[in-house]
Residue frames as qw, qx, qy, qz and C-alpha x, y, z in Angstrom:
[[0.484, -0.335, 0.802, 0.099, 0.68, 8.54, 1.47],
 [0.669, 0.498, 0.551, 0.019, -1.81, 7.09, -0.99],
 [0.605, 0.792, 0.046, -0.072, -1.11, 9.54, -3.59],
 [0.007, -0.635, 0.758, 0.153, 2.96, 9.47, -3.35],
 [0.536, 0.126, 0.833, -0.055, 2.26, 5.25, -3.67],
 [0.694, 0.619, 0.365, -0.022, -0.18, 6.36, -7.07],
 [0.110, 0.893, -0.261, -0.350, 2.76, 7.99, -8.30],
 [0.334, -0.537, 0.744, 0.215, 5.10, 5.14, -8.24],
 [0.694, 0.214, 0.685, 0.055, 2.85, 3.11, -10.43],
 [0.520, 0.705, -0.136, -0.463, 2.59, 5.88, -13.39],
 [0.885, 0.332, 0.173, 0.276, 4.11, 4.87, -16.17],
 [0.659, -0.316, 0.295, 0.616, 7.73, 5.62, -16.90],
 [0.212, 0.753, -0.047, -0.621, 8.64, 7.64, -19.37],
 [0.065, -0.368, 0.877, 0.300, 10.95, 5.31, -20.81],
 [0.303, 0.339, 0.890, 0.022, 7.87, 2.71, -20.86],
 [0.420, 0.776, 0.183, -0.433, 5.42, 5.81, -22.62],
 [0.274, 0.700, -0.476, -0.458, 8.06, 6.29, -25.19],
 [0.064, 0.214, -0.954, -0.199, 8.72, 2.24, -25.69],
 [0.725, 0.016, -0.408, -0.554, 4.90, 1.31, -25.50],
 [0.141, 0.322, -0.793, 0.498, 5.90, -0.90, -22.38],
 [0.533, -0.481, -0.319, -0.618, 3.33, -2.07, -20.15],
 [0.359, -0.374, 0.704, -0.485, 3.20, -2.67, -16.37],
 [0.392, 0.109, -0.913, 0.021, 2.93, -6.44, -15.47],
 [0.273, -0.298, 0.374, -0.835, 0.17, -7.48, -13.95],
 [0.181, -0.059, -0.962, 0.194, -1.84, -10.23, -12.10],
 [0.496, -0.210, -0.222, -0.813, -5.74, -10.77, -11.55],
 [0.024, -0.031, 0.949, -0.314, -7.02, -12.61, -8.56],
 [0.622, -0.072, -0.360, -0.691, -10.31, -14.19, -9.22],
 [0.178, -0.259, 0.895, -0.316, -12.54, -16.81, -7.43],
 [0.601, 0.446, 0.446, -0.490, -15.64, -16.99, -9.70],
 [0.674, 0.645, 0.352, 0.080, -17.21, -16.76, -13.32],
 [0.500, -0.341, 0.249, 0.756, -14.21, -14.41, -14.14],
 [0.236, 0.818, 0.467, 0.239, -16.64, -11.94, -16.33],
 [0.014, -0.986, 0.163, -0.037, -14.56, -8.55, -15.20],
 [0.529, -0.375, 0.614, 0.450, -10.87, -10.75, -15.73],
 [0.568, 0.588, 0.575, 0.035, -12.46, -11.09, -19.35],
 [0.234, 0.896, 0.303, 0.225, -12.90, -7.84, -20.06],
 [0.593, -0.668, 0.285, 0.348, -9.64, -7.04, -17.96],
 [0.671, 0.159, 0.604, 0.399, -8.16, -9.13, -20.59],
 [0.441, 0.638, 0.470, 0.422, -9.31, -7.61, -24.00],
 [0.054, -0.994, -0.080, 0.056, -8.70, -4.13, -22.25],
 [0.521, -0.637, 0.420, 0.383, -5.18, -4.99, -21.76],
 [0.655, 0.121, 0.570, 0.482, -4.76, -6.12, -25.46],
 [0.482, 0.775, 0.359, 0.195, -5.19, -2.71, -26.84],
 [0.555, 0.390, -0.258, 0.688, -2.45, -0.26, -27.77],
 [0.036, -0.632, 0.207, -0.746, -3.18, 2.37, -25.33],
 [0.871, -0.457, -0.167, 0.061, -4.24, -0.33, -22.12],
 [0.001, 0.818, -0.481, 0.316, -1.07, 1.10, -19.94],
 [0.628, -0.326, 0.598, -0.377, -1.28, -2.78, -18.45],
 [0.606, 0.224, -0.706, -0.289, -0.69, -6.38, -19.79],
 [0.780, -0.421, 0.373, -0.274, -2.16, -9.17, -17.79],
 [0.445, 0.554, -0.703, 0.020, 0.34, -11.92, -17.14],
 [0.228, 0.248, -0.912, 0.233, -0.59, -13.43, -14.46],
 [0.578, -0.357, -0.255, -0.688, -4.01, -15.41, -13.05],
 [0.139, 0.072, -0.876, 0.456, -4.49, -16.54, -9.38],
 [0.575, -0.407, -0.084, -0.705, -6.73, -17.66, -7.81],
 [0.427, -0.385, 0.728, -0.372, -7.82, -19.76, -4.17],
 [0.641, 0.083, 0.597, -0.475, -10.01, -22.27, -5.93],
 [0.030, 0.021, 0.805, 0.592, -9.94, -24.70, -9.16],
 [0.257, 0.640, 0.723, 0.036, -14.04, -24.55, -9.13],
 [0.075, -0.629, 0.090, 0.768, -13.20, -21.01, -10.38],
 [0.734, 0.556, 0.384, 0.075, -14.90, -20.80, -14.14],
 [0.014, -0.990, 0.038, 0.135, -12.94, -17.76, -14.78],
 [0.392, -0.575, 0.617, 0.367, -9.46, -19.77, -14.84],
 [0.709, 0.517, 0.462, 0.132, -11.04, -20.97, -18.71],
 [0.319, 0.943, 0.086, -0.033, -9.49, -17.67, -19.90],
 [0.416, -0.645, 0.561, 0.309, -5.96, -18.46, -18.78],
 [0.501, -0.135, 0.804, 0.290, -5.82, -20.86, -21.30],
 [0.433, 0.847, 0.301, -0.061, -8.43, -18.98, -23.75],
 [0.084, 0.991, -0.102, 0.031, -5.76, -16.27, -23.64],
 [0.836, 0.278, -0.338, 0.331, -2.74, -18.14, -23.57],
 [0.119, -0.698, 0.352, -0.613, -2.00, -16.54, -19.98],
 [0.172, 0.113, -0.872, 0.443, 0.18, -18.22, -16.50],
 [0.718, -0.424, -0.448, -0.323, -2.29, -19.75, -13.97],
 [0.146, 0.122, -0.837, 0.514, -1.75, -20.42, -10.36],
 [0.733, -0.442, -0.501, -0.129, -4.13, -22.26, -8.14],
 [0.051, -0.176, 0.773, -0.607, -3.21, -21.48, -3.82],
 [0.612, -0.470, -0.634, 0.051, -4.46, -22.78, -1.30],
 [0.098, -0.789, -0.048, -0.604, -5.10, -19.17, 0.35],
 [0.712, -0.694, -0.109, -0.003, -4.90, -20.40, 3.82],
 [0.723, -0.564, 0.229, 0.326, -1.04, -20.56, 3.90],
 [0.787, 0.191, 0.357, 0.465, -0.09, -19.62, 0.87],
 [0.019, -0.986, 0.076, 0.149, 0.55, -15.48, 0.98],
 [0.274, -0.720, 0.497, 0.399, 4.40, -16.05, 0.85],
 [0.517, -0.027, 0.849, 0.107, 4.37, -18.23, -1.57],
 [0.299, 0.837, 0.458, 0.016, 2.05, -16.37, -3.59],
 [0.205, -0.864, 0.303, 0.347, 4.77, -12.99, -3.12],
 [0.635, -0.414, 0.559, 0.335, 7.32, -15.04, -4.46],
 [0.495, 0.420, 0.612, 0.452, 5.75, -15.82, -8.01],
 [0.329, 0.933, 0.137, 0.051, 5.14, -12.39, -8.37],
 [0.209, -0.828, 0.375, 0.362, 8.24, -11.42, -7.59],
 [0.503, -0.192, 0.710, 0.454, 9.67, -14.19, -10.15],
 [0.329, 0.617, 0.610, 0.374, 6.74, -12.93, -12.80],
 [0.131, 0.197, 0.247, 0.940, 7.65, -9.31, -12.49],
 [0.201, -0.784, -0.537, -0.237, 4.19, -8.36, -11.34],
 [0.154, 0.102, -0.210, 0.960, 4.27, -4.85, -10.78],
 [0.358, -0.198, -0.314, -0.857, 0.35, -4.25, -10.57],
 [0.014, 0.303, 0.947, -0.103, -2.46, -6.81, -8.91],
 [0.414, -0.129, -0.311, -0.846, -6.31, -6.31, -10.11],
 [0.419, 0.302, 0.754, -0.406, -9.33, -8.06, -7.48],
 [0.497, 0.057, -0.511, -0.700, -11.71, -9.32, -9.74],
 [0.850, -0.234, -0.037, -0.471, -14.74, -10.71, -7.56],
 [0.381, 0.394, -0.744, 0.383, -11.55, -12.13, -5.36],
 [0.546, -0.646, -0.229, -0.481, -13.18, -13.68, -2.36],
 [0.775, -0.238, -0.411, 0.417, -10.57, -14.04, -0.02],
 [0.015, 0.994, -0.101, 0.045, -9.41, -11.15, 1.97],
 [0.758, 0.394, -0.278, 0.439, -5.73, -10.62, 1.94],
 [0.602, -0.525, -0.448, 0.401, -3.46, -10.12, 5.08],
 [0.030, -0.975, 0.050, 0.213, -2.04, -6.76, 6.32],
 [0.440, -0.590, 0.522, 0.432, 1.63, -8.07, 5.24],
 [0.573, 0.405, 0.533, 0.473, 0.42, -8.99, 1.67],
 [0.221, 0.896, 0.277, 0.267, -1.04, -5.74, 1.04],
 [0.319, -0.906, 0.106, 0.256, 1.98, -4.07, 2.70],
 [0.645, -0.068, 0.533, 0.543, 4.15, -5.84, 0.23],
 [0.350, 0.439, 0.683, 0.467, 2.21, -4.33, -2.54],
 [0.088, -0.694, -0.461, 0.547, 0.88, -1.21, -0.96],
 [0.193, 0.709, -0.061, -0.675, -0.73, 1.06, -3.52],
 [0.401, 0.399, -0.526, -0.635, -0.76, -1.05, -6.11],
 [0.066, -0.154, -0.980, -0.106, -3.69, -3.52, -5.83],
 [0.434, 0.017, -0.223, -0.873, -6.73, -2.17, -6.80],
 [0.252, 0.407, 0.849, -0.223, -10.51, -4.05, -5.85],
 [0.242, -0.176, -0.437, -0.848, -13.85, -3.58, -8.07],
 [0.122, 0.366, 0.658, -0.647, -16.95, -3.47, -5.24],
 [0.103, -0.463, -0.717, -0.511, -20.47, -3.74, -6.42],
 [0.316, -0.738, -0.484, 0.347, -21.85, -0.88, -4.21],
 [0.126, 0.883, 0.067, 0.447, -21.74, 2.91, -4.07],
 [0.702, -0.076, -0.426, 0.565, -18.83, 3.05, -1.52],
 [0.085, 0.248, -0.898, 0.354, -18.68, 3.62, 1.36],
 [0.757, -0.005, 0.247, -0.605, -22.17, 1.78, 1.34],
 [0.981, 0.028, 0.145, -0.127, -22.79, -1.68, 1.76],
 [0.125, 0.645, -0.742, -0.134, -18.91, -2.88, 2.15],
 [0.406, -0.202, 0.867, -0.205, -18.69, -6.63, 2.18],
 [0.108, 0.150, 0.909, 0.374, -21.42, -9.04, 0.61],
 [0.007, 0.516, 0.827, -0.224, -25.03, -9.17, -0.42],
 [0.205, -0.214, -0.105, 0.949, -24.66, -5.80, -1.69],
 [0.176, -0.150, -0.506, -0.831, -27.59, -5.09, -3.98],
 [0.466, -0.538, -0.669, -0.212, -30.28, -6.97, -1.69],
 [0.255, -0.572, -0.343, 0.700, -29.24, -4.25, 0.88],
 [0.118, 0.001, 0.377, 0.919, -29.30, -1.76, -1.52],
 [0.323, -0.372, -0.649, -0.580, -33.33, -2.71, -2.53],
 [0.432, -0.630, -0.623, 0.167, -34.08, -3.46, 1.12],
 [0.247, -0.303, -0.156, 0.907, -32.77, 0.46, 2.17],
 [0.301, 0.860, 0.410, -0.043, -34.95, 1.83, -0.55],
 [0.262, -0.510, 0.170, 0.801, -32.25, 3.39, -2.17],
 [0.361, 0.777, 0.121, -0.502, -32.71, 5.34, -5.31],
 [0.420, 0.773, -0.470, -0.067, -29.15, 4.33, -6.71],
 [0.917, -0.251, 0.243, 0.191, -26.55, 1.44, -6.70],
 [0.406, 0.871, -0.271, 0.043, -23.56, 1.36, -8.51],
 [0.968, -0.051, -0.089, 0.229, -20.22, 0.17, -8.46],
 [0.114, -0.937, 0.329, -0.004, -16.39, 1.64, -7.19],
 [0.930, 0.172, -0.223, 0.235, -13.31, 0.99, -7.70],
 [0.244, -0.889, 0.334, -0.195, -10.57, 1.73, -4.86],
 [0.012, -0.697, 0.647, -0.310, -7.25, 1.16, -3.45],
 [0.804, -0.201, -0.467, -0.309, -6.90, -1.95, -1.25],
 [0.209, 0.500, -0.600, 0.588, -5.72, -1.79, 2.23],
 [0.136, -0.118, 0.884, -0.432, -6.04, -3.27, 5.60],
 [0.469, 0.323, 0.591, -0.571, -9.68, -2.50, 6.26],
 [0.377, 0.530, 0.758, 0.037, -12.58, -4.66, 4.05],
 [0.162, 0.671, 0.551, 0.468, -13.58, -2.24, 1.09],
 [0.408, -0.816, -0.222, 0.345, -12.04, 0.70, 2.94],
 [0.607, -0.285, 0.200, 0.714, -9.47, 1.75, 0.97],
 [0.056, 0.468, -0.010, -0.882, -9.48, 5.16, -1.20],
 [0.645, 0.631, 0.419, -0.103, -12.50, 5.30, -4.35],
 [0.314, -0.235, 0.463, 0.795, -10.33, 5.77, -7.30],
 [0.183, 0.028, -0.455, -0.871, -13.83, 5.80, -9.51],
 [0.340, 0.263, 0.868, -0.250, -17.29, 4.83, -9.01],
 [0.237, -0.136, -0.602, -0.750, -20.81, 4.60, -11.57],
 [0.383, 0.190, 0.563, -0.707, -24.24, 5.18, -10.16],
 [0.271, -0.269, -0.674, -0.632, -27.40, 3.71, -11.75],
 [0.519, -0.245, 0.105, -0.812, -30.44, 4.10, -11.11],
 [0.268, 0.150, 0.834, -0.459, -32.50, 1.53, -8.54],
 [0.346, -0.259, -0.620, -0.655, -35.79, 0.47, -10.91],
 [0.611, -0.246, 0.393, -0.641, -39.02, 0.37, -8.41],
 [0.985, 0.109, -0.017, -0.134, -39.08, -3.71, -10.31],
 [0.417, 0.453, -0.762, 0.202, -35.38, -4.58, -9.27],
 [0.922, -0.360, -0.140, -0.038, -34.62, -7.48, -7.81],
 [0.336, -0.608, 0.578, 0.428, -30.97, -8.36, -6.39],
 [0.765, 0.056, 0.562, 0.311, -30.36, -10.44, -9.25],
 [0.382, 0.822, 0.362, 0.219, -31.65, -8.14, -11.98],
 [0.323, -0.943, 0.025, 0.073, -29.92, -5.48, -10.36],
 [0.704, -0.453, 0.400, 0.373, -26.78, -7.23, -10.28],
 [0.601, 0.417, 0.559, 0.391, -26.77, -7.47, -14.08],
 [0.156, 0.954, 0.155, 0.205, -27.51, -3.83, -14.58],
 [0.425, -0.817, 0.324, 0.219, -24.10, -2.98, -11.90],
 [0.821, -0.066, 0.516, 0.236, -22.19, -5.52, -13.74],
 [0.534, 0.679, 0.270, 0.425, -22.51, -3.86, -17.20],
 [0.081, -0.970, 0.048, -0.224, -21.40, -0.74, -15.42],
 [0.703, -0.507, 0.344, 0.362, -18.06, -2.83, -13.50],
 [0.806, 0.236, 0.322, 0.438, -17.13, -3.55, -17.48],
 [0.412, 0.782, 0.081, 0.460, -16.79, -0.16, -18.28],
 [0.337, -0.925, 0.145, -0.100, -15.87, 1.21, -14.75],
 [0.831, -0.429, 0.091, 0.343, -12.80, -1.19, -14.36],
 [0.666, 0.383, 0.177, 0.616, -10.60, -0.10, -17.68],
 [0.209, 0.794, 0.044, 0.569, -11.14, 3.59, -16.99],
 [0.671, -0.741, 0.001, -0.034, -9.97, 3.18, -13.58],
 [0.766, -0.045, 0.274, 0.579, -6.92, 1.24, -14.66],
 [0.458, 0.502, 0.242, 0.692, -6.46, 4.70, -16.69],
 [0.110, -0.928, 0.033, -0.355, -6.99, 7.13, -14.56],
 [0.789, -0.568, 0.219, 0.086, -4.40, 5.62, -12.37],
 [0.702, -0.093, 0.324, 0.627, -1.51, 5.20, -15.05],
 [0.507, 0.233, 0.253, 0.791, -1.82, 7.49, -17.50]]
């Protein structure tokens, strides 16, 4: 199912040959530091993606500075009731695409069925370890060796959905979570774009 669904997003031919780009929308609920780099990925010729639209549940979001850095739409919900409503503007902005970017709401089974196969999450964890929060101070307390970050599919179940790409690093014996986090973080910037590419083109 998943891979007839990655099909539908390729690019067109018609869009390869016109330099086209799939519409697309970034839900954020933080520092927006992987919408950023989203961003600047999408502004280069070969980025198979243009970001057009930024949502998010929460104006204390820093991250919505870049809408307006980048001269890119905004929406503010209120998450609690605001799924259809949310459907709609994409449907009236064209959004073919949706990117999680440290999104902290979870979305219902009838959003993601609207969208199915094309909304993509970036998870600070070696999936399928440590789904959910807190991931790195589990990560130190296990004594793992490695952390790292994936990027998959997004469907019903929490940080369940298929690993489209992930990046291992190595666990120092002097990480903290925090330190850690930083060290995954450099590794989301590079892991998100080449996802977004192995998935269109």
């Amino acid at each position: 199912m998943e891979q007839l669904q990655q099909g539908e997003i390729k690019l067109s031919l018609m869009e390869k040959l016109t330099g086209l780009k799939k519409k697309t929308a970034v839900f954020i609920s933080g520092t927006g530091s992987n919408l950023k780099n989203i961003i600047k990925f999408s502004k280069i010729k070969k980025s198979p993606i243009s970001i057009d639209l930024i949502v998010s549940n929460t104006y204390q979001a820093k991250g919505l500075k870049y809408a307006n850095q980048f001269k890119i739409k905004k929406k503010v919900f209120n998450f609690k009731d605001a799924e259809k409503n949310i459907l709609t503007l994409l449907k009236k902005e064209k959004i073919k695409f949706i990117c999680l970017a440290g999104f902290m709401k979870i979305l219902s089974k009838q959003f993601i069925k609207n969208f199915d196969g094309r909304i993509i999450n970036i998870h600070p964890s070696l999936l399928p370890k440590y789904k959910g929060l807190n991931t790195h101070s589990r990560a130190i307390k296990s004594k793992d060796k490695f952390a790292g970050c994936s990027v998959h599919y997004v469907s019903a179940k929490l940080d369940s959905g298929k690993v489209i790409l992930q990046k291992k690093i190595k666990i120092a014996a002097n990480d903290s979570p925090t330190s850690l986090a930083k060290k995954v973080l450099k590794q989301e910037h590079k892991l998100y774009p080449a996802a977004i590419m192995k998935i269109f083109v």
